[in-house]
FIFI-377851 format. One record per residue (C-alpha): residue in one letter; x negated, z negated, y negated. Coordinates in steps of 0.1 Angstrom, whole numbers, padded with zeros to 4 digits, always signed. Example, Ala and Ser with C-alpha at 12.3 -4.5 7.8 and 13.67 -1.06 7.14 Angstrom:
BEGIN
a-0123-0078+0045;s-0137-0071+0011;
END
This chain:
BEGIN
x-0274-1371-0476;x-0285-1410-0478;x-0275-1428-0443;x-0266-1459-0477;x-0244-1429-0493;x-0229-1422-0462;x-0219-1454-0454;x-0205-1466-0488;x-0185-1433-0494;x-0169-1438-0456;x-0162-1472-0465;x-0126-1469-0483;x-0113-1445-0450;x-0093-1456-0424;x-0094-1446-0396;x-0071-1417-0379;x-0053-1431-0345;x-0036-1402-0328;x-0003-1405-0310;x+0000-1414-0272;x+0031-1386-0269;x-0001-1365-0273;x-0029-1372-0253;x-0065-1356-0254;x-0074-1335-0228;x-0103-1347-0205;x-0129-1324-0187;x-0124-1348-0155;x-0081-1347-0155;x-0080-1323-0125;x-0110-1342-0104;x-0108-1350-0067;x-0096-1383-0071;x-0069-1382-0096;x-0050-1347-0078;x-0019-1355-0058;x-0003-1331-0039;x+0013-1314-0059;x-0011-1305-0086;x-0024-1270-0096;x-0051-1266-0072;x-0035-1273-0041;x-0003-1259-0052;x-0024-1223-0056;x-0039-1231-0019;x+0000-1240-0005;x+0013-1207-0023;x-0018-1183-0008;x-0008-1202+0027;x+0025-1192+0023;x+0013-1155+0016;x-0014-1154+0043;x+0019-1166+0070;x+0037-1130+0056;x+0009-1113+0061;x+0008-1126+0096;x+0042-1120+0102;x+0045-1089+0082;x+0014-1072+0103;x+0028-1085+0139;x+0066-1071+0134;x+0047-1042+0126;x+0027-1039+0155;x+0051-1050+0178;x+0075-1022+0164;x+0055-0996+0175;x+0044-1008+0212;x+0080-1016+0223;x+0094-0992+0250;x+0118-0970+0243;x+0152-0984+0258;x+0162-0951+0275;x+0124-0948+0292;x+0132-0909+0304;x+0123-0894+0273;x+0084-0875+0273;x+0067-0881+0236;x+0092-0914+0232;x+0055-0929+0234;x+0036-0940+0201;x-0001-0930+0218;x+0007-0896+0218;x+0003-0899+0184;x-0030-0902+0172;x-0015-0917+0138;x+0004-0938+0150;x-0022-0955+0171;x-0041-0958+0138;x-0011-0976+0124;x-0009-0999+0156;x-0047-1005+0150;x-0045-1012+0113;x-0017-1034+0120;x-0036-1054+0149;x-0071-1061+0127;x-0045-1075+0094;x-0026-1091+0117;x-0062-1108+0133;x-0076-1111+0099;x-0044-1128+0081;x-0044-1154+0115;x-0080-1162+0106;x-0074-1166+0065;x-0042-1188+0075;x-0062-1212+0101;x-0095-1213+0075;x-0062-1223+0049;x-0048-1250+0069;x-0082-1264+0077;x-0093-1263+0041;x-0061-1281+0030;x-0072-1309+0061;x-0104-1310+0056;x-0112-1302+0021;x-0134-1268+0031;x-0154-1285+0054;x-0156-1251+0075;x-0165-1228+0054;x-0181-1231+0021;x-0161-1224-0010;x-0186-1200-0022;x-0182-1180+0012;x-0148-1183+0017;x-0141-1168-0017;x-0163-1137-0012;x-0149-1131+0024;x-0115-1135+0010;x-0121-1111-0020;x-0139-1079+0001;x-0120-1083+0031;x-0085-1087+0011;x-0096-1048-0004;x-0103-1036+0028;x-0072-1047+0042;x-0049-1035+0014;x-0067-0999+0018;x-0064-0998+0052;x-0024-1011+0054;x-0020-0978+0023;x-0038-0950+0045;x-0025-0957+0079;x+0011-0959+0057;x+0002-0926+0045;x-0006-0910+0078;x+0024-0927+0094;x+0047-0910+0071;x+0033-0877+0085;x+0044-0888+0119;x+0079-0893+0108;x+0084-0863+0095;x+0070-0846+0125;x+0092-0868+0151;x+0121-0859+0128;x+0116-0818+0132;x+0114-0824+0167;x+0141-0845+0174;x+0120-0857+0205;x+0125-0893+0200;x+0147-0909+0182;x+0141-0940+0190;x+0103-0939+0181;x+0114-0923+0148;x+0132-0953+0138;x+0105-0980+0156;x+0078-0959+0132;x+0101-0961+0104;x+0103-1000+0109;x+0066-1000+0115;x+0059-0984+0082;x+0082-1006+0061;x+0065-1034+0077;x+0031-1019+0067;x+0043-1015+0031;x+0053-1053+0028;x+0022-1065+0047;x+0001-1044+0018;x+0023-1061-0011;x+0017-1096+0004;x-0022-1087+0008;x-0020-1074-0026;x-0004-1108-0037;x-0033-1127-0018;x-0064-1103-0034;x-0054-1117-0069;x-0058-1153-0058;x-0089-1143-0044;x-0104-1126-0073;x-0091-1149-0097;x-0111-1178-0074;x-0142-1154-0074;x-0140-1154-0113;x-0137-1183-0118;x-0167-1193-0094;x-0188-1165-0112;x-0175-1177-0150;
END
């Protein structure tokens, strides 16, 4: 078509304004310097803080569960290392508990410094592998704890660690349901760095 054409068959339109109750999206709306506080990015980094601070907690009460002394002290076996599983559980327990301290420090310290740290690119990929390995390890030494219980509850040795194993594995369990939580922020911040 004629650029002349063009022009004198465009000539009788008017141009279409569109509303201001509906404004068009632009690729720069979510930049550095127009977020607030409370936009979606940081809101995503305050919610996977808030997770990474159950973890913490979660992990430690589960710990701590399992090394505190019996209250009676004269029972033999009211000890959880002479249990080789449940020193796996204590062990799992320590390393979230470590790892879920480290992920909520590099969290505060991105939201301070605005991932001054640690790259983005690296924190994303720690976060994603070592969020699996947690989550497997928080399901096996579950697993193998459960075995334990069943065996202190045929013995009737301890009661007392019974029910601080008991604890310790419910503690496990919502420690791998927060961890769970935090692997799909981190995969969904990995895909989005790969897409």
């Amino acid at each position: 078509m004629n650029l002349d054409v063009w022009k004198s068959t465009m000539a009788g339109v008017t141009p279409v304004v569109c509303s201001p109750a509906l404004p068009t999206p632009s690729p720069f709306a979510f930049s550095v310097a127009s977020t607030g506080l409370w936009s979606s990015r940081p809101t995503i980094r305050l919610l996977n803080l808030i997770l990474r601070l159950f973890a913490l907690l979660f992990s430690f009460v589960s710990a701590l569960s399992l090394s505190s002394k019996d209250r009676k002290g004269s029972n033999r076996g009211s000890s959880f290392g002479d249990y080789p599983e449940l020193w796996y559980c204590f062990a799992v327990a320590i390393l979230v508990s470590i790892y879920s301290a480290f992920q909520l420090f590099k969290g505060v310290c991105d939201i301070a410094y605005r991932g001054v740290l640690i790259s983005d690119k690296t924190s994303d990929y720690i976060s994603f592998v070592f969020d699996q390995a947690s989550a497997y390890l928080l399901v096996s030494s579950s697993s193998v704890s459960a075995l334990a219980i069943s065996e202190l509850g045929r013995t009737h040795r301890s009661t007392e660690l019974r029910k601080m194993t008991i604890v310790s594995v419910t503690m496990s369990i919502a420690t791998f349901f927060v961890i769970v939580a935090s692997s799909v922020f981190s995969g969904y911040k990995l895909c989005k760095r790969i897409w």
